[in-house]
C-alpha atoms as one frame of an Amber mdcrd trajectory, in Angstrom:
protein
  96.321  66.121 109.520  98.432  68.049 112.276 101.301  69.057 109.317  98.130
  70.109 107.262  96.941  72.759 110.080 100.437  73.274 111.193 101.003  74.924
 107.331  97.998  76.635 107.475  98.708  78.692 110.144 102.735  78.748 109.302
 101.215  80.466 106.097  99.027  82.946 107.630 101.284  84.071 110.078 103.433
  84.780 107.306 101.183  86.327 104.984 100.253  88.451 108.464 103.675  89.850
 108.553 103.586  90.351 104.780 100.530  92.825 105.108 102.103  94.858 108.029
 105.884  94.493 106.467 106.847  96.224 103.088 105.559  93.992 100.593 102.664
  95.718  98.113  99.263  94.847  99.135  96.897  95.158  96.230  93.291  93.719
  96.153  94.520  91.316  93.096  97.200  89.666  95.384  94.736  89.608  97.938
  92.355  88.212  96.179  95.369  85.440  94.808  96.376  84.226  98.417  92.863
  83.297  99.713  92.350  81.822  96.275  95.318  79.792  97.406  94.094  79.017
 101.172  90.328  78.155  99.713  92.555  75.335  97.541  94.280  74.108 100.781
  91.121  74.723 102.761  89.196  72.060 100.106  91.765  69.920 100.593  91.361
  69.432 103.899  87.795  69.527 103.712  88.108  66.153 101.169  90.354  64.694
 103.556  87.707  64.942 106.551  85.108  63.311 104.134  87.446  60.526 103.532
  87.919  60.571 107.411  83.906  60.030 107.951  83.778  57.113 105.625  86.489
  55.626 107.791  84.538  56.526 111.323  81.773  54.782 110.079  83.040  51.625
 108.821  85.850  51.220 111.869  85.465  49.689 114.750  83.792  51.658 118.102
  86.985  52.529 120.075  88.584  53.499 116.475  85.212  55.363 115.384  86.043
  57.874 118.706  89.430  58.770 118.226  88.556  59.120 114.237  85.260  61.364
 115.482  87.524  63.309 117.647  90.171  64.378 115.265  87.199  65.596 112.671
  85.725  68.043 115.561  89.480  69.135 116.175  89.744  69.369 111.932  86.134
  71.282 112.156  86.996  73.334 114.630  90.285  74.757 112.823  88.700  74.813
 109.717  86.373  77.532 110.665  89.116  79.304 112.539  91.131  79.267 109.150
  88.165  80.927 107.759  87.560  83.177 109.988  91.352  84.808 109.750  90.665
  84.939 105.751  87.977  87.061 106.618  90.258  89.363 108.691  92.964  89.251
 106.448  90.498  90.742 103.561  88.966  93.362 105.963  93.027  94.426 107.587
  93.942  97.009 104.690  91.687  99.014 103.303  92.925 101.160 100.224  91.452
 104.261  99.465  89.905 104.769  95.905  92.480 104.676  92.731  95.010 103.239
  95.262  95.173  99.431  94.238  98.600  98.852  96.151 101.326  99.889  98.336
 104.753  99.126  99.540 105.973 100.151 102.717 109.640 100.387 102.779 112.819
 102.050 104.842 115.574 101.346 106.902 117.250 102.045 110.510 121.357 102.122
 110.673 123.294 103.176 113.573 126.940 104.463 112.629 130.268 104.849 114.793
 132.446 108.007 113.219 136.062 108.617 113.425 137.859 110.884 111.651 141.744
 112.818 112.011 143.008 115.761 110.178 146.733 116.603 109.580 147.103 120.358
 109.590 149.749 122.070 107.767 152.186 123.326 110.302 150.745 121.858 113.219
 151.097 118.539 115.136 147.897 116.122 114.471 147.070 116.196 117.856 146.977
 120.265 118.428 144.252 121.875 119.624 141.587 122.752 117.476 142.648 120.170
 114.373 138.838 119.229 114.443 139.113 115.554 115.132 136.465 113.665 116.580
 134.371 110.479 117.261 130.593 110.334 117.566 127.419 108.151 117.249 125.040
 108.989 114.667 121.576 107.136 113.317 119.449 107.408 110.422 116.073 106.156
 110.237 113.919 106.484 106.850 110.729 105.372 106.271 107.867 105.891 103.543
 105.468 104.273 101.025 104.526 103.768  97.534 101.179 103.947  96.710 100.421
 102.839  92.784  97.344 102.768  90.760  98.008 100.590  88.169  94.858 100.802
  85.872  95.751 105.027  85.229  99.720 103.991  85.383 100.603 106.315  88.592
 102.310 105.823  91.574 103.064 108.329  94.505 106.074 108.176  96.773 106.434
 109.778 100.209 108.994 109.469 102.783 110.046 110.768 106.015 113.880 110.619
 106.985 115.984 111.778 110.164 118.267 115.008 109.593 119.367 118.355 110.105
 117.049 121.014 108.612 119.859 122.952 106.922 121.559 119.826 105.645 120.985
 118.808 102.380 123.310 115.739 102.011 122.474 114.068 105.165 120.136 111.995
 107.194 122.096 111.193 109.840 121.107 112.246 113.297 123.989 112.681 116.406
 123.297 111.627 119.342 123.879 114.280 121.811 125.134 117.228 119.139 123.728
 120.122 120.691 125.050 119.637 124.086 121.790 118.242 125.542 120.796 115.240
 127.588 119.120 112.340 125.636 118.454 114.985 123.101 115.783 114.072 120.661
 116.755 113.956 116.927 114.700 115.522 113.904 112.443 113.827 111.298 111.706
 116.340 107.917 110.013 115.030 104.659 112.757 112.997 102.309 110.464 112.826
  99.215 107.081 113.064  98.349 106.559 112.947  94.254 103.738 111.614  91.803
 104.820 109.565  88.565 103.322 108.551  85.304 104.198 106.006  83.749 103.516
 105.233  80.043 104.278 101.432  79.028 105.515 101.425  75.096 104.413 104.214
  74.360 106.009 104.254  71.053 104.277 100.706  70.121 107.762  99.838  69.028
 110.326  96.680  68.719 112.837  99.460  68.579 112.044 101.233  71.824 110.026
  99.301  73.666 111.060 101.038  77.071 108.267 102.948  79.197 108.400 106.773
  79.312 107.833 108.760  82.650 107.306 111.765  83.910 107.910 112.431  87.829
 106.628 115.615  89.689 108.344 116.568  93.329 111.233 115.337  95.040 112.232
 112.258  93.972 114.861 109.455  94.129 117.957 110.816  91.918 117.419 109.882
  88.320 120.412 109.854  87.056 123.129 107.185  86.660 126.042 108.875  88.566
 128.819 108.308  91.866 130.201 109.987  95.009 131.830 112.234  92.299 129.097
 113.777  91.234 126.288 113.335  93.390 125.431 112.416  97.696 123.319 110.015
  97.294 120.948 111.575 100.393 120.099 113.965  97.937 116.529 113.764  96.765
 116.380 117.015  93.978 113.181 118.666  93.569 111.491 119.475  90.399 110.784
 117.510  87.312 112.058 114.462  85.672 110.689 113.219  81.772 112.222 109.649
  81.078 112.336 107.176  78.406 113.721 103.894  79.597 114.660 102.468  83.585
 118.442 102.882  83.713 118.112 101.495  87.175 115.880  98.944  86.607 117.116
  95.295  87.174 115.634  93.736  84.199 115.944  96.604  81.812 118.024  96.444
  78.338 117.889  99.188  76.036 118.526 102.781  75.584 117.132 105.577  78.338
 117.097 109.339  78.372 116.540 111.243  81.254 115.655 115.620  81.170 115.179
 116.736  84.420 114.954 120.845  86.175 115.331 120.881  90.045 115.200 123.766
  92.320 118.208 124.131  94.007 117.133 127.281  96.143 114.415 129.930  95.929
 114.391 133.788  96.707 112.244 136.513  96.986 112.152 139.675  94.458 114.466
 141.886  95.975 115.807 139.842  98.702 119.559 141.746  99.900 122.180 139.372
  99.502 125.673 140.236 100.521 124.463 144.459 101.306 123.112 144.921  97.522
 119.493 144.635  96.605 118.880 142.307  93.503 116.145 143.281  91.890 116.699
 141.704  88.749 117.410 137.978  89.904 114.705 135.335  88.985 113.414 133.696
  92.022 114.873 130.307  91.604 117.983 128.790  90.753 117.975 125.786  89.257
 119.909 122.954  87.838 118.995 121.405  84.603 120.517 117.463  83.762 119.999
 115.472  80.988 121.867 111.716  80.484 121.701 109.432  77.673 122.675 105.918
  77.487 122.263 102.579  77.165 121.349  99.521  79.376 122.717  95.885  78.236
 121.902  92.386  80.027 122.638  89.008  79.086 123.243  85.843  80.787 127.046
  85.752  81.067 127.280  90.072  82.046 125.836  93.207  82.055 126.649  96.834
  81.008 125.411 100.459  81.071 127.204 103.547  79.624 125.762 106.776  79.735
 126.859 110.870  79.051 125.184 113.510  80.649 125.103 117.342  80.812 124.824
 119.664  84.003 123.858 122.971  83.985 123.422 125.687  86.842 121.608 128.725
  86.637 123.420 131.723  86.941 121.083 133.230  89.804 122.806 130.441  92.410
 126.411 131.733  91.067 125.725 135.026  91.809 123.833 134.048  95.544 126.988
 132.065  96.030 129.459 134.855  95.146 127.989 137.608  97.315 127.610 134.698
 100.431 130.922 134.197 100.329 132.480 137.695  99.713 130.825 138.424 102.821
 131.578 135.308 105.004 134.751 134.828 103.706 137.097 138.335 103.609 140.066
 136.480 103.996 140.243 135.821 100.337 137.173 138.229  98.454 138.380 136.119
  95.263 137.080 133.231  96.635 133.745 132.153  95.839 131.640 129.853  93.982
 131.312 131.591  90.366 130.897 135.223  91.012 128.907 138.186  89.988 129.430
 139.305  86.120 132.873 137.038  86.311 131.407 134.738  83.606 132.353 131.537
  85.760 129.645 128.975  85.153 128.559 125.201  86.251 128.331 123.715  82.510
 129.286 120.086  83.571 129.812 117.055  80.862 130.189 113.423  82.273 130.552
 109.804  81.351 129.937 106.988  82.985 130.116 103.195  82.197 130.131 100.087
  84.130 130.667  96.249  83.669 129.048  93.220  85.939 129.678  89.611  85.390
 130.616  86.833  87.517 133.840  84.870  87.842 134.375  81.921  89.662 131.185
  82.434  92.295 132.227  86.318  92.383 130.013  88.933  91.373 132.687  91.812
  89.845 131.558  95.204  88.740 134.288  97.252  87.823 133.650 101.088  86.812
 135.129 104.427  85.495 132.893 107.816  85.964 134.837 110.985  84.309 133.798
 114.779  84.277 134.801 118.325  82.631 133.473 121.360  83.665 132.928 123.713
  80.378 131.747 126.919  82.552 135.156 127.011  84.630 136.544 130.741  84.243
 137.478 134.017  85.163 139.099 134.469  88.294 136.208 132.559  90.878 137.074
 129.563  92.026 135.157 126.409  94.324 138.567 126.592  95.871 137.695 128.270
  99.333 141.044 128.102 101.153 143.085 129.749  98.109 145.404 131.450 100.025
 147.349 133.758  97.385 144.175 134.771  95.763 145.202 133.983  92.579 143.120
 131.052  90.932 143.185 128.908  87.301 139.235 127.813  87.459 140.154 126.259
  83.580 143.072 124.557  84.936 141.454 122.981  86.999 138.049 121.575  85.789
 138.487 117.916  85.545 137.831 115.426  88.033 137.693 111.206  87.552 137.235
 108.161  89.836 138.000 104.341  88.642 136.916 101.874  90.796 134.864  98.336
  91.713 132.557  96.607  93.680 132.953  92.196  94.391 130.280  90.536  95.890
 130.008  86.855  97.084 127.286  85.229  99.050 127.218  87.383 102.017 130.172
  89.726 101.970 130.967  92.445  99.644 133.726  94.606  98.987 134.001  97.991
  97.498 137.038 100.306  96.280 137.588 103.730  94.400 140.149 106.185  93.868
 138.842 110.005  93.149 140.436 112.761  91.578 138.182 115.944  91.995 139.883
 119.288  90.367 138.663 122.418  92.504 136.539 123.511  89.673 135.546 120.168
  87.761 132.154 119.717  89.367 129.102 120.971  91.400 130.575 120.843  94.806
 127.606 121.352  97.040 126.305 118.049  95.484 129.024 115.932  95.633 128.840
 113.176  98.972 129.837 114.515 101.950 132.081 111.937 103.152 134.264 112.529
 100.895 134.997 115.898 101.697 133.126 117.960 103.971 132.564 115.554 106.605
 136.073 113.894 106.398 137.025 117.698 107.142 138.179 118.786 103.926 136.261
 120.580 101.237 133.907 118.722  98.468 136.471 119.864  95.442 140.360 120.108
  95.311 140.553 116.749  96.781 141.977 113.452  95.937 141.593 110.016  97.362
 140.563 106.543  98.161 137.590 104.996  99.718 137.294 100.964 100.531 134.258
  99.252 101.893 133.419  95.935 103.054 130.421  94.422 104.085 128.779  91.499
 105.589 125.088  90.151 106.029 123.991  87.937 108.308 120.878  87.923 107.491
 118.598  88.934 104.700 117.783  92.460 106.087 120.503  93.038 108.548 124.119
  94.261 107.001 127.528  95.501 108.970 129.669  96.904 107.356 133.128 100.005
 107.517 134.207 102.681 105.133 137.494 104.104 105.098 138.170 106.930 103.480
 141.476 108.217 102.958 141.847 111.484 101.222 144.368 114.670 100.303 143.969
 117.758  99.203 145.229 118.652  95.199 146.109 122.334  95.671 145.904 125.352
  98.122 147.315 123.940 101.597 147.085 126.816 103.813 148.034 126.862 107.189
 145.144 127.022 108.993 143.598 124.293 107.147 143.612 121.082 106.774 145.473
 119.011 104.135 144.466 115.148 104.441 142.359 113.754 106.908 140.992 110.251
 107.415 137.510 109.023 107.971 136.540 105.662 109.235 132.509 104.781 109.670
 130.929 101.487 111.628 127.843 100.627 110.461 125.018  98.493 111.459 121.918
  98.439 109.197 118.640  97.120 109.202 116.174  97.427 106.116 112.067  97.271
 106.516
């Protein structure tokens, strides 16, 4: 009887922690798990019947320890029902909300990273080495409303305002005691969702359409893409490429505003009248999602395209910031440079002998890549080949067994071959080189002591291709600690 009330509460404490944790509450699961205690609740209730046929057939001293233990039963029987009471009255969703999931994560990070600077010893003054503490904290919900097929997303995540490719916060950056970091919006989007829309065998897949800043849609890597990025605009999909269950073919056409100006705004001393007030990015990847029970695949190509109002923002920024070299900018006014980016991508998971392997290739070509611009900031002569250099690839793999994974890639980024605001940070900017021109590897390893808790290093180790100049530098290493909890 004791192990009976003893589960009882072991379950509702659980199923406690479930409501406040991130697992979605709807009033159907609700409704399921004190269907579920009733059963057990019945149970017991049978069991105390038996227990008063015993009372009154045993003998007296028996009959009061027997009458005892069914007041005790009594008692935390109506205590039972009086926390399934609670439990249905705790969350209260508003109308066309019928669940949510409450998700995020806390990690704290050690940073170290050393430059080598042409001409100068590693240790001189000014190289721009450094340590530091940063931490990131996100945290946001998913509301869904199953019976119209939407679901909205919102999320709030620590940062910088002007930085787009990070959510770290460190400690202490601005010189001020105990200094208090930042919080901004991360997301906050609305999706529909359309299950088989096409009522066929042949493409059975859902089709979607996502409004706001979202999650990044696209199957991609550090080449391409910083995975802090959330872009902003509009998504249509047919498929889940990232879904764990899904096999079949997907297509994803998205447009996200990449920055927004005013008619007429001055940029770099000359009035534009004529420039729309947005640039934008438009990306589009098909593929194709295989899984079976001995591996898994997914191949996709995709197309990136930038509007031309960001390459002209971006020339007159830098021909203003930058008169060291006025050649030097990304794309250019009139010059004809452009961000027309093809990629493929294509990955392979199976398991051999208890390992999980996933071994992949990600390669890119930028079509848009000429005239005499170039992403190539430190170009010291001037002089630039942006359609000599427009290709960039990275080969790697990722090994996972029980609790420790490993991770390795090699990355060759031409100074022209991609988008190099959105490429990760860490391998470039933050190591303290420059997001294109660059070459290198990155290894990871990881270990998880628990569930929710992971600790794991990065090393990244990384050169530039072309245009060493002296005051810059030309390989630098960055090595990251991390501790990281998820909610």
């Amino acid at each position: 009887m004791n192990r009976a009330m003893n589960g009882i509460g072991v379950g509702l404490t659980f199923l406690g922690l479930g409501l406040g944790a991130q697992e979605t509450v709807s009033n159907a699961e609700l409704l399921k798990v004190i269907t579920e205690q009733n059963k057990k609740i019945e149970a017991l209730t049978q069991r105390v019947q038996e227990m008063e046929g015993k009372a009154a057939a045993a003998p007296a001293g028996d009959a009061s320890q027997l009458k005892k233990g069914l007041m005790e039963t009594n008692e935390a029987l109506a205590e039972t029902n009086k926390k399934i009471e609670t439990i249905g009255n705790r969350l209260t969703l508003g109308k066309g909300i019928d669940g949510l999931k409450l998700t995020g994560d806390l990690r704290v990070r050690y940073e170290q990273r050393n430059r080598e600077l042409e001409g100068k010893d590693d240790v001189a003054k000014g190289d721009g080495d450094r340590t530091r503490f940063r931490s990131r904290l996100r945290a946001g919900g998913i509301w869904t409303n199953t019976t119209e097929d939407w679901e909205v997303g919102a999320g709030l995540a620590t940062g910088e305002k002007n930085d787009d490719r990070s959510t770290n916060d460190t400690w202490g950056h601005d010189s001020y005691i105990f200094e208090k970091g930042n919080v901004y919006l991360d997301y906050a989007y609305a999706k529909h969702t359309w299950v088989d829309p096409f009522e066929s065998e042949t493409l059975p897949g859902p089709l979607s359409l996502t409004l706001g800043q979202q999650r990044n849609p696209l199957v991609s890597t550090i080449m391409m893409w910083d995975s802090d990025i959330n872009p902003a605009g509009f998504t249509a999909q047919y498929g889940d490429p990232k879904g764990k269950e899904y096999t079949g073919m997907f297509l994803t056409l998205g447009a996200y505003v990449l920055s927004n100006l005013s008619t007429g705004q001055t940029i770099g001393g000359a009035n534009q009248e004529n420039w729309d007030d947005s640039a934008w990015l438009y990306a589009s990847q098909l593929g194709y999602a295989y899984k079976s029970d001995s591996f898994d695949a997914l191949g996709a190509i995709g197309y990136q395209q930038v509007s031309n109002t960001y390459r002209n923002i971006s020339s007159a920024t830098w021909a203003t910031s930058n008169s060291n070299n006025p050649n030097t900018a990304w794309g250019g006014v009139d010059s004809g440079y452009e961000y027309r980016v093809v990629d493929a991508y294509g990955e392979v998971k199976t398991t051999f002998a208890g390992i999980e392997v996933k071994p992949y290739a990600h390669l890119a070509m930028n079509f848009g890549a000429e005239g005499k611009k170039t992403q190539a900031r430190n170009n010291a002569s001037g002089e630039s080949n942006p359609d000599g250099d427009d290709f960039a690839g990275m080969l790697g793999f990722d090994l996972k067994r029980g609790k420790w994974s490993l991770g390795y890639g090699y990355a060759y980024i031409e100074a022209d071959a991609v988008f190099g605001p959105a490429r990760d940070s860490d391998f470039g900017e933050t190591a303290g080189l420059q997001d294109t021109d660059i070459q290198g590897h990155v290894l990871k390893l990881g270990y998880s002591p628990t569930k929710n808790v992971t600790i794991g290093a990065s090393l990244f180790m990384l050169d530039r291709i072309n245009n060493v100049v002296a005051s810059e530098a030309n390989a630098a290493q960055l090595l990251q600690l991390d501790a990281v909890y998820k909610f």
